[in-house]
VOPAGU-2260 file (C-alpha; in pm, 1 decimal, decimal comma):
REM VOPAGU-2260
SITE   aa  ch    i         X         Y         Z
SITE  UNK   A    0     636,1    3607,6     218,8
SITE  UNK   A    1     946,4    3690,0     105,0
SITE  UNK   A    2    1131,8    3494,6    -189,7
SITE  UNK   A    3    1435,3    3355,9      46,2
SITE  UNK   A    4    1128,3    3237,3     283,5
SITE  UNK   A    5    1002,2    3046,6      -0,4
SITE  UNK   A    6    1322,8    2935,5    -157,1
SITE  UNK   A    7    1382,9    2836,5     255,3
SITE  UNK   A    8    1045,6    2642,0     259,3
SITE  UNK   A    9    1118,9    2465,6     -42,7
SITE  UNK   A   10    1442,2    2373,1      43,4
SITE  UNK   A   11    1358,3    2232,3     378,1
SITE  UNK   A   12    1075,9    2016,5     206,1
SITE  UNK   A   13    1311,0    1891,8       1,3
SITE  UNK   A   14    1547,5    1760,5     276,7
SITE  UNK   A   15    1289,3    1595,9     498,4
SITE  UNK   A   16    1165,1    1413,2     133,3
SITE  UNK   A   17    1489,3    1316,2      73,5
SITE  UNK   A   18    1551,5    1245,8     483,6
SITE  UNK   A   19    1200,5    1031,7     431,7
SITE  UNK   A   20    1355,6     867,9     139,9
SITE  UNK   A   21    1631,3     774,6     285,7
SITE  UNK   A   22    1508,8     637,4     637,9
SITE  UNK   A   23    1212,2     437,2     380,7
SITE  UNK   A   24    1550,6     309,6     206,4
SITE  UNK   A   25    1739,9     220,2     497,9
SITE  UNK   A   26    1370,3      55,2     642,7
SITE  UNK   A   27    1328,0    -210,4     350,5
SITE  UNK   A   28    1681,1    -252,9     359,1
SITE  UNK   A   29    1737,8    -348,2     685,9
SITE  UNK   A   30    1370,2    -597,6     653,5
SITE  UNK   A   31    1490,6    -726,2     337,2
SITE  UNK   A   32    1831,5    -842,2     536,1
SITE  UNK   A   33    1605,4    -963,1     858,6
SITE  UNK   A   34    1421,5   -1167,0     599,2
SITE  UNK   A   35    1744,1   -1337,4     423,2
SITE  UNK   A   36    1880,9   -1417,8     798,7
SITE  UNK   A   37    1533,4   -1545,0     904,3
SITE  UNK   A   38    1530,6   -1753,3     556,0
SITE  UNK   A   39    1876,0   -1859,8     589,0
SITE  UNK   A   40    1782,1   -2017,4     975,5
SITE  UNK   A   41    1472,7   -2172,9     815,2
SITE  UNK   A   42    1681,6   -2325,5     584,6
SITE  UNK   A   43    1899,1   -2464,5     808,8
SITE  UNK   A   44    1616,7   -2603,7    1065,6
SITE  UNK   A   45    1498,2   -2795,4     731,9
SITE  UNK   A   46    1810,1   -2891,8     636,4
SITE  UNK   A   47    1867,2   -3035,5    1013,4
SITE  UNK   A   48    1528,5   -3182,3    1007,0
SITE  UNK   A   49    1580,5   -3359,0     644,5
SITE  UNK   A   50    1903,5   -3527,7     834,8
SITE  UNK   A   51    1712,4   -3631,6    1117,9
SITE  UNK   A   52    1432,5   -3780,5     902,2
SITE  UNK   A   53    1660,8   -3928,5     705,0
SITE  UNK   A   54    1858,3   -4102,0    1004,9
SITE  UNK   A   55    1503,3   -4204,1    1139,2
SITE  UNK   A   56    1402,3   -4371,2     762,0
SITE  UNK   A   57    1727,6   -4552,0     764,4
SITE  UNK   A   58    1693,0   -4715,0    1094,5
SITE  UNK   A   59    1339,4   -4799,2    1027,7
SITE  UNK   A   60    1424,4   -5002,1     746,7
SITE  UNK   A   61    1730,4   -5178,2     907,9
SITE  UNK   A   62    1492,1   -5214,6    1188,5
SITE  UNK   A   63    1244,6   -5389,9     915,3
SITE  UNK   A   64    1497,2   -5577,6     720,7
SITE  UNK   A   65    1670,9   -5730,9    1059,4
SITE  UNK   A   66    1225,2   -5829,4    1144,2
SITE  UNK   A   67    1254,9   -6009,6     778,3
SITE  UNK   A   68    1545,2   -6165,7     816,5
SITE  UNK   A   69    1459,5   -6311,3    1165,3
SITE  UNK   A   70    1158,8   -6441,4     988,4
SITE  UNK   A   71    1342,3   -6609,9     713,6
SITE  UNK   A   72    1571,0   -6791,9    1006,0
SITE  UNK   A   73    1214,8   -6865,7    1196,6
SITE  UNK   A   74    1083,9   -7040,8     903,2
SITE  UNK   A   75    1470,6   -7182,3     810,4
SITE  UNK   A   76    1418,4   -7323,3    1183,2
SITE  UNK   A   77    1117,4   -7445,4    1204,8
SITE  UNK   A   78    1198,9   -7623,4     829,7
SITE  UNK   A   79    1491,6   -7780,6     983,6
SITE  UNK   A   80    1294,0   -7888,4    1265,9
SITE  UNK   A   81    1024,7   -8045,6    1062,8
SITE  UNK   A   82    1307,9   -8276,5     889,0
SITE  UNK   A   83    1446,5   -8358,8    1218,6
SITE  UNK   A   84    1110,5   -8460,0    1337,0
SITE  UNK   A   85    1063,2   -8677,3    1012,4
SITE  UNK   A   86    1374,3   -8827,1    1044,6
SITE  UNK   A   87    1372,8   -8943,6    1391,0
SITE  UNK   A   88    1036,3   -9087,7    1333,7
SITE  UNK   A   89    1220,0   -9293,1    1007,4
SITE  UNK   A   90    1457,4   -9360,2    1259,8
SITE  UNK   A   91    1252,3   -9465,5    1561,3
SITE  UNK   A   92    1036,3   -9721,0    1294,7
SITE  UNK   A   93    1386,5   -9902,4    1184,6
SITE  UNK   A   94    1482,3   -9939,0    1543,7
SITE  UNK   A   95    1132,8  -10111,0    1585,7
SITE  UNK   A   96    1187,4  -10303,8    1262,4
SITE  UNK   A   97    1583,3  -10423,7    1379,9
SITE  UNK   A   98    1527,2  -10481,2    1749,6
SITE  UNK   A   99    1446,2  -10862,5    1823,2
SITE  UNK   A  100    1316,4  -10807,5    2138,6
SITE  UNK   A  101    1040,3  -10558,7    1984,6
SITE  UNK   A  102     742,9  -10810,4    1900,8
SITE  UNK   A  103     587,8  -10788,3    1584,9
SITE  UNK   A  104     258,8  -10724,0    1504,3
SITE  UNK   A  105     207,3  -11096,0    1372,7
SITE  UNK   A  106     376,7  -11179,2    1745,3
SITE  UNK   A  107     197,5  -11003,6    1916,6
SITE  UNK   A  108    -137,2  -11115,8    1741,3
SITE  UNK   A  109     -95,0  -11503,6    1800,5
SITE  UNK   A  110      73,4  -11428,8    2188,9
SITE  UNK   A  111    -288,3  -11247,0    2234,4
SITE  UNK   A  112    -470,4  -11562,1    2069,5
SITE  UNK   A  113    -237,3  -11806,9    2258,5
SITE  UNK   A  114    -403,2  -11590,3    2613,6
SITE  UNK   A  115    -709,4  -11632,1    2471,9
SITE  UNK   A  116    -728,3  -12008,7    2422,9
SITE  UNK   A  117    -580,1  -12152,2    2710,3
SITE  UNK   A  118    -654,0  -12104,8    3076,7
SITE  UNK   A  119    -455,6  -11996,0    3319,6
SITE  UNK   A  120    -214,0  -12276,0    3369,7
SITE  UNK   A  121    -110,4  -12214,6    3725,0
């Protein structure tokens, strides 16, 4: 083999190397860029998602505190109806007490003896 055969070998293993080196190069390059895009959409699907859960947290809890505060009318309600109840019983026992043509007790205990005692009168 001739010298320029050599020198022609040598140099032609040097450019593919290099050619190698540089399609390697251009390789990890172009993955290290498809993995920044593929992060970047990740990224954004998480930041989309954190909205969305977000969203969904606050209407649960509006949809808990409007449950609580229906139960605090509810028992507001019922406690109002309780003292309505108690005083239209006060008031149903005065209108006993006032009316004259309500007989009292006492009344009605001697008209029961008075039946008792005498015969029917017809």
């Amino acid at each position: 083999m001739s010298a320029g055969a050599v020198i022609a070998i040598v140099i032609a293993a040097i450019v593919v190397i290099a050619l190698v080196a540089w399609v390697s190069q251009r390789q990890r390059v172009r993955r290290t860029e498809q993995r920044r895009g593929e992060a970047a959409e990740l990224r954004d699907e998480a930041r989309l998602r954190g909205t969305r859960a977000e969203r969904h947290q606050a209407a649960a809890d509006e949809q808990a505190a409007a449950a609580r505060r229906q139960a605090a009318e509810a028992d507001e309600r019922a406690l109002r109806a309780k003292r309505e109840r108690a005083l239209a019983e006060e008031h149903e026992t005065r209108a006993r007490e006032v009316d004259p043509d309500t007989p009292d007790d006492s009344d009605a205990e001697e008209a029961s003896r008075t039946d008792q005692r005498e015969p029917n009168r017809a």
